[in-house]
C-alpha positions as CSV (number, residue, x, y, z in Angstrom):
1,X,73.6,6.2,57.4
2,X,70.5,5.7,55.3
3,X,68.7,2.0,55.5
4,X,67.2,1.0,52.4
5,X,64.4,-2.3,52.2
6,X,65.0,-5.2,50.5
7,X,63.3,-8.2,50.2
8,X,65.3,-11.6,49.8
9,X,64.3,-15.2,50.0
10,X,65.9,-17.4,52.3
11,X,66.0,-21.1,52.7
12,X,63.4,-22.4,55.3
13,X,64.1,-26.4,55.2
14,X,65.8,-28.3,53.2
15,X,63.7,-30.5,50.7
16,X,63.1,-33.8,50.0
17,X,62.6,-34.8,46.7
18,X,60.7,-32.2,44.8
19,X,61.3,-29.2,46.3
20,X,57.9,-27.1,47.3
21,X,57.1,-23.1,48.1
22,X,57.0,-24.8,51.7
23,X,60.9,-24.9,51.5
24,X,61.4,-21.2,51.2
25,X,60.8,-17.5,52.7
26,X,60.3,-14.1,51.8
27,X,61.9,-12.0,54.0
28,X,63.1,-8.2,54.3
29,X,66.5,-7.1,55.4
30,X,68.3,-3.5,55.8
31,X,70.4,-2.6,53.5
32,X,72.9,0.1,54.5
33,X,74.8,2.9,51.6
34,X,77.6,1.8,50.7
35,X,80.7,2.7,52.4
36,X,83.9,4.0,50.9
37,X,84.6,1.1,47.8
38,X,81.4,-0.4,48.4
39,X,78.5,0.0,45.9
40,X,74.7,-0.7,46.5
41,X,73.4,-2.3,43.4
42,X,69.5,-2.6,42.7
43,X,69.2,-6.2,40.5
44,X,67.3,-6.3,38.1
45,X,67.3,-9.9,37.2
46,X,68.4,-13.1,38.8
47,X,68.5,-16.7,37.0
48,X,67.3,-20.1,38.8
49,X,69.3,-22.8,37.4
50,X,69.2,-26.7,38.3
51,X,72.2,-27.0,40.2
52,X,71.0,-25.5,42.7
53,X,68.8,-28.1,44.0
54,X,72.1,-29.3,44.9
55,X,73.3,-26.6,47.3
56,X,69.8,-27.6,49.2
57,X,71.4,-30.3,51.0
58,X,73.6,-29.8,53.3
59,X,77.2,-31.7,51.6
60,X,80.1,-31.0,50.1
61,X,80.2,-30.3,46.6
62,X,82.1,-27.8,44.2
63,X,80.0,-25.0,46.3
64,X,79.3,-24.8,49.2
65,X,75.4,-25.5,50.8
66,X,73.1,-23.0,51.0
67,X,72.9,-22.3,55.0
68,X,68.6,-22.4,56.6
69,X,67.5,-19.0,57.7
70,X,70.1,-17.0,55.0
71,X,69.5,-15.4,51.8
72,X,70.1,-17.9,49.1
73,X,72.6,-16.6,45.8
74,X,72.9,-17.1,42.5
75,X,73.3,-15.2,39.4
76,X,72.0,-11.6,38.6
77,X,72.1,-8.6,36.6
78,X,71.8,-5.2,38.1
79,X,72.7,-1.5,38.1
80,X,75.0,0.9,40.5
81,X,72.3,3.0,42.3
82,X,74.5,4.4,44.6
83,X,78.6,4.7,45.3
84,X,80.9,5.2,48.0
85,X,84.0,7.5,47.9
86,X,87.0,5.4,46.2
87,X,84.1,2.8,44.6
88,X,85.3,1.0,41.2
89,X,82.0,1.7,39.5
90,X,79.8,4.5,38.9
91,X,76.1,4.8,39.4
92,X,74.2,3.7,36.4
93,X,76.5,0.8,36.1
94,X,75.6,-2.7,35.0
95,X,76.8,-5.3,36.9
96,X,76.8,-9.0,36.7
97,X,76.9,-10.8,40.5
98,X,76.5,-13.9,42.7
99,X,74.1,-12.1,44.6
100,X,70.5,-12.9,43.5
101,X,67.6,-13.9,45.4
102,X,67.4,-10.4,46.6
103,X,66.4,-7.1,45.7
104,X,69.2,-5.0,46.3
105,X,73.1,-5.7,48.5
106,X,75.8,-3.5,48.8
107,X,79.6,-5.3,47.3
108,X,81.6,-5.5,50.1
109,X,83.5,-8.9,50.0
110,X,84.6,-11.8,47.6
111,X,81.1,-13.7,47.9
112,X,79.4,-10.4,46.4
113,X,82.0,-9.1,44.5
114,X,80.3,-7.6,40.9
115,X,81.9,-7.1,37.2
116,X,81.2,-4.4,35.1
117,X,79.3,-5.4,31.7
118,X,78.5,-3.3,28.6
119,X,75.2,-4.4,27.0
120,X,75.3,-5.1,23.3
121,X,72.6,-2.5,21.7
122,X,70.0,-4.3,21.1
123,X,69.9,-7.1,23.7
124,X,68.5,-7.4,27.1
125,X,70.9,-7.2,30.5
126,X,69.2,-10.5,31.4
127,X,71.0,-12.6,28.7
128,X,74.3,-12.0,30.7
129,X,72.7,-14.5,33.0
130,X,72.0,-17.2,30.0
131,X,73.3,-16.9,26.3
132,X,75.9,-14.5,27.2
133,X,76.7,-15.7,30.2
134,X,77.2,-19.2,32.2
135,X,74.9,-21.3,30.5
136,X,76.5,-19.8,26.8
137,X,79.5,-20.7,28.0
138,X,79.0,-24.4,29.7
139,X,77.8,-25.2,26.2
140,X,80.6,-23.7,24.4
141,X,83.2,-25.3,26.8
142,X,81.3,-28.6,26.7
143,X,80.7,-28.6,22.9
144,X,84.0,-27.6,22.1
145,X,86.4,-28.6,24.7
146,X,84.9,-31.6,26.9
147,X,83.2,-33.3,23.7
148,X,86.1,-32.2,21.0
149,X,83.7,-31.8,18.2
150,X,84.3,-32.2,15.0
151,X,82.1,-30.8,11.9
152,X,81.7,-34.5,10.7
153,X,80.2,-35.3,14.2
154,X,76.5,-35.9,14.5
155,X,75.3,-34.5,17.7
156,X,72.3,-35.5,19.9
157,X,71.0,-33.0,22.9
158,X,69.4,-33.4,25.7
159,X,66.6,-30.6,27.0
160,X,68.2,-28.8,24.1
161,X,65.1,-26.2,24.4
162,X,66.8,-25.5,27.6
163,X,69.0,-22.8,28.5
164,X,72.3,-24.1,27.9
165,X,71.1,-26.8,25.2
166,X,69.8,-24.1,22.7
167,X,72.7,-22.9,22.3
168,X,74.7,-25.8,22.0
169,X,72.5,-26.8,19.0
170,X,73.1,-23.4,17.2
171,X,77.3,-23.5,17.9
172,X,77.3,-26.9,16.4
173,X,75.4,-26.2,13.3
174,X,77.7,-22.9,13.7
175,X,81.0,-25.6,13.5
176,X,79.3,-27.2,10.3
177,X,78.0,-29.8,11.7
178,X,75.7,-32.0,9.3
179,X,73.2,-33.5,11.6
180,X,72.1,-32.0,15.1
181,X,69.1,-33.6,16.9
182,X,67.4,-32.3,19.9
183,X,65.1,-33.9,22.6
184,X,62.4,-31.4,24.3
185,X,59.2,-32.1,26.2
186,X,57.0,-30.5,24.4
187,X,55.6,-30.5,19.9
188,X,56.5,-26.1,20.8
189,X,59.7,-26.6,22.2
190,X,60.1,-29.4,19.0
191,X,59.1,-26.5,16.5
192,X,61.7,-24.0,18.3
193,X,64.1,-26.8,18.0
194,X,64.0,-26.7,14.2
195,X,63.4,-23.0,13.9
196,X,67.0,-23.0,15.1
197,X,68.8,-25.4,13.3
198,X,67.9,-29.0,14.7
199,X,67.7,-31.2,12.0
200,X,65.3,-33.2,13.6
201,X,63.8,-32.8,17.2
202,X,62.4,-35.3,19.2
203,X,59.2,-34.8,22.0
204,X,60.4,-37.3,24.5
205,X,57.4,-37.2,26.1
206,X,55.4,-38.9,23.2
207,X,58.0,-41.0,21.0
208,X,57.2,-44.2,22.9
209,X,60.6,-45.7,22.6
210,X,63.2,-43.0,23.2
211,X,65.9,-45.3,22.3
212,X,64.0,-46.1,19.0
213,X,63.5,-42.5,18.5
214,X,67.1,-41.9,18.7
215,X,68.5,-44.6,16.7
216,X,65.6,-43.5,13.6
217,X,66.8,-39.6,14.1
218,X,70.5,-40.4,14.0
219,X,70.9,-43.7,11.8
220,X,74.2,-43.2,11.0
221,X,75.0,-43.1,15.1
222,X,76.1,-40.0,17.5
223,X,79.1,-38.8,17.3
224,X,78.5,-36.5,20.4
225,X,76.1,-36.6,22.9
226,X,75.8,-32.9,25.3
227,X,73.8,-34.7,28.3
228,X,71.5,-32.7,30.4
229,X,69.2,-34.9,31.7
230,X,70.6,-38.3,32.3
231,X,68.8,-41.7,33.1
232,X,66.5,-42.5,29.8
233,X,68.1,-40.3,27.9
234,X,72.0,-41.2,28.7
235,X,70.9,-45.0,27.7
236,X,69.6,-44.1,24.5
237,X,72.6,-42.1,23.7
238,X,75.1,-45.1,24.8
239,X,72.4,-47.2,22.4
240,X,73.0,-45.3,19.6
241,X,76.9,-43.7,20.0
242,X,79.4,-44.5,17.0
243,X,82.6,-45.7,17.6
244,X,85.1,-43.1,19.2
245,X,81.8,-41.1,20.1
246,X,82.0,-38.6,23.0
247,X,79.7,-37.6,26.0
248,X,79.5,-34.5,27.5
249,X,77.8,-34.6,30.8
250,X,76.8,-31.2,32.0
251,X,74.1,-32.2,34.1
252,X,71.6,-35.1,34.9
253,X,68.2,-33.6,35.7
254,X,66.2,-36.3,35.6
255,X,67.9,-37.3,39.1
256,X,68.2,-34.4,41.0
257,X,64.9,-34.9,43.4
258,X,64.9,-38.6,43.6
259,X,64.7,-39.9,47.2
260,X,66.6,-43.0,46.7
261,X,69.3,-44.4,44.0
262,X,68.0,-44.2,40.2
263,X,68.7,-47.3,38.3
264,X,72.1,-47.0,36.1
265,X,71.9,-46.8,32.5
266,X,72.1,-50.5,31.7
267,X,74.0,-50.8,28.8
268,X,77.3,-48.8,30.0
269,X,79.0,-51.7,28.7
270,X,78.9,-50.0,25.7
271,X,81.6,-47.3,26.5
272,X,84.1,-50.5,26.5
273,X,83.2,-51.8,22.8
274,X,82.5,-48.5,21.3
275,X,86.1,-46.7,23.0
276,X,83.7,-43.8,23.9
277,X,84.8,-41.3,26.1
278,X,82.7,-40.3,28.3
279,X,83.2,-36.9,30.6
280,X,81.7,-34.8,33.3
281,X,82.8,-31.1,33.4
282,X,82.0,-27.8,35.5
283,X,81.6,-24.5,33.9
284,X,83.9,-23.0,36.6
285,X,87.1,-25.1,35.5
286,X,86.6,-23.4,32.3
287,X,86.7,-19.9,32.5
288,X,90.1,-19.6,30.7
289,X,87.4,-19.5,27.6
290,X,85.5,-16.6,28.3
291,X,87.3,-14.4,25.9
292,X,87.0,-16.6,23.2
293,X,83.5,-17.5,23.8
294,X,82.4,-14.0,23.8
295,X,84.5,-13.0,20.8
296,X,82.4,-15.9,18.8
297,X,79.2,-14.9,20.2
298,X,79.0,-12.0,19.0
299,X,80.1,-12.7,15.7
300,X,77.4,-15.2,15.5
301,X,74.7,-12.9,16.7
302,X,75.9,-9.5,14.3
303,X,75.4,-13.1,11.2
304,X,72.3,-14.2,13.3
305,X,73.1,-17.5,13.8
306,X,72.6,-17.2,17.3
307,X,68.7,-17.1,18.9
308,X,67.3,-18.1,22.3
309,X,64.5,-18.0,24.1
310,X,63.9,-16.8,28.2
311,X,61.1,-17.3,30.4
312,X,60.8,-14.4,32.5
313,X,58.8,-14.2,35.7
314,X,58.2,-11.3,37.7
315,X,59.3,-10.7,41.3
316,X,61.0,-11.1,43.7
317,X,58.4,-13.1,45.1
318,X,58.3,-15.8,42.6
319,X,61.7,-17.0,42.4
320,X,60.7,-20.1,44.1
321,X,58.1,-20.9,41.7
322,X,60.3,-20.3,38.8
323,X,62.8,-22.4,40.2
324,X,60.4,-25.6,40.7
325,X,59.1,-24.9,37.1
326,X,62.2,-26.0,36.1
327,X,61.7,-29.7,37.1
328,X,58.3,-29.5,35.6
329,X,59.9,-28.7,32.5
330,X,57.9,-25.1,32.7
331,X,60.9,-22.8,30.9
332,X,61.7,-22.3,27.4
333,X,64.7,-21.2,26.7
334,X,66.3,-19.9,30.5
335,X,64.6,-19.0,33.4
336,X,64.8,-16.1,34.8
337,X,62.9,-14.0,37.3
338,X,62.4,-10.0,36.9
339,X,62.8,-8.4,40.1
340,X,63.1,-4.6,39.5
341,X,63.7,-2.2,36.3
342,X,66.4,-2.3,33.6
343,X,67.7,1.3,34.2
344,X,68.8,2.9,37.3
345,X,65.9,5.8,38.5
């Protein structure tokens, strides 16, 4: 049986606080042909995403840790380069996985099973690993389902630059809403914002008073708030919520490397006098929408209301780095990292 080469990065220590390239490996592992039902796939893209700082520490959470000394996963895009007798796919197949962070593996169990995906002509593999994939959908499920919108809801988004809150902006202005403002950390990301339907976008980074900021973009209140960062940003959203407002609270970035217990938001008092609902959701729980969310997306991209940007690095070897740029607020649009060709040799 023929062994093929692949570099993967593993987990070296676990970090604390910011992670650094310290906390990782590159590493090369044997890779066999696939046996009868297996395939060996060659990725060609893998996403970095937040919540992984959180399999870094060794806890239980909705997945499990990633374990020192083995290959991290994640998400990735790839093609069939080889089959074994009785195998589900062919090669030259593309195939969506939970096995990133490496170069190529070979399916043989539930923790690397792949699914089959058909690229839309005219649009990268790689945005089956952001618009068109878990990130399109955690804002779909938390726009729609989790925050219940309404078109007469004004909407407020946190790092809406970012992977998953791009989209979210364009699906509510898709819904008819009236008013949609964005918060990004840079005047670019700002411009983007508005290029894509924000009404009004806000560079956190130099308003001064975010909650001032806030309450002059929105002054007739928020009707929904799709949180991504927490801390600063949740308490100027409570600040500024109407009655009967809802939050949506995908993710809380702003907390994810601190070393000891961030202040709370200090006017949560608000959720009482306001009857806000206010609800935290994982993507996974809401994979009953998949059809429908892929249905709508491609409706909206064939009317091109539906744009987004990627940040693509290239190489294996920098999937560390792109995964600390995304504390540093160094991706526009998703973050991926390239690590071998689109097409199968």
């Amino acid at each position: 049986m023929t062994s093929h080469k692949s570099r993967e990065i593993r987990l070296k220590s676990r970090p604390a606080g910011m992670p650094s390239a310290t906390n990782f490996e590159l590493a090369e592992a044997a890779v066999p042909d696939p046996g009868p039902g297996q395939v060996l796939v060659r990725n060609s893209y893998m996403t970095v995403d937040p919540y992984m700082r959180g399999r870094m520490v060794d806890r239980k959470s909705y997945v499990p840790p990633f374990q020192i000394g083995e290959a991290m996963t994640g998400g990735a895009v790839g093609q069939v380069v080889a089959a074994g007798p009785g195998a589900q796919f062919k090669v030259g197949d593309h195939v969506l996985s939970m096995a990133g962070w490496r170069e190529m593996f070979v399916a043989n169990g539930p923790e690397l099973m792949v699914q089959k995906i058909d690229p839309i002509p005219g649009i990268g593999i790689q945005s089956y690993l952001g618009s068109l994939g878990m990130p399109g959908l955690t804002a779909y499920a938390g726009l729609l389902r989790i925050a219940a919108f309404k078109p007469e809801d004004s909407v407020f988004v946190s790092a809406a630059s970012g992977a998953v809150g791009q989209v979210v902006v364009q699906i509510a202005k898709a819904k008819g809403s009236k008013r949609v403002v964005g918060s990004a950390g840079s005047d670019e990301k700002c411009a983007w914002l508005k290029e894509i339907g924000c009404d009004e976008a806000i560079n956190y980074k130099t308003c001064g008073d975010l909650n001032a900021a806030v309450a002059k973009a929105l002054p007739d209140g928020i009707g929904v708030y799709f949180d991504n960062v927490g801390g600063a940003h949740l308490e100027a959203a409570l600040g500024n919520m109407r009655q009967f407002g809802r939050l949506a609270e995908c993710g809380m970035i702003e907390q994810y490397n601190a070393t000891e217990p961030p202040p709370g938001p200090r006017n949560m008092i608000l959720i009482v006098g306001l009857s806000l609902t206010m609800r935290g959701f994982i993507v996974s729980n809401h994979f009953d929408m998949m059809p429908d969310f892929m249905r709508d997306m491609a409706a909206w991209v064939a009317a091109g209301k539906m744009k987004w940007r990627e940040t693509i690095q290239d190489g294996i070897e920098r999937a560390p780095e792109a995964f600390i740029g995304l504390f540093k607020g160094e991706n526009f649009g998703k973050m991926l990292v390239r690590i071998g060709p689109d097409k199968a040799a």
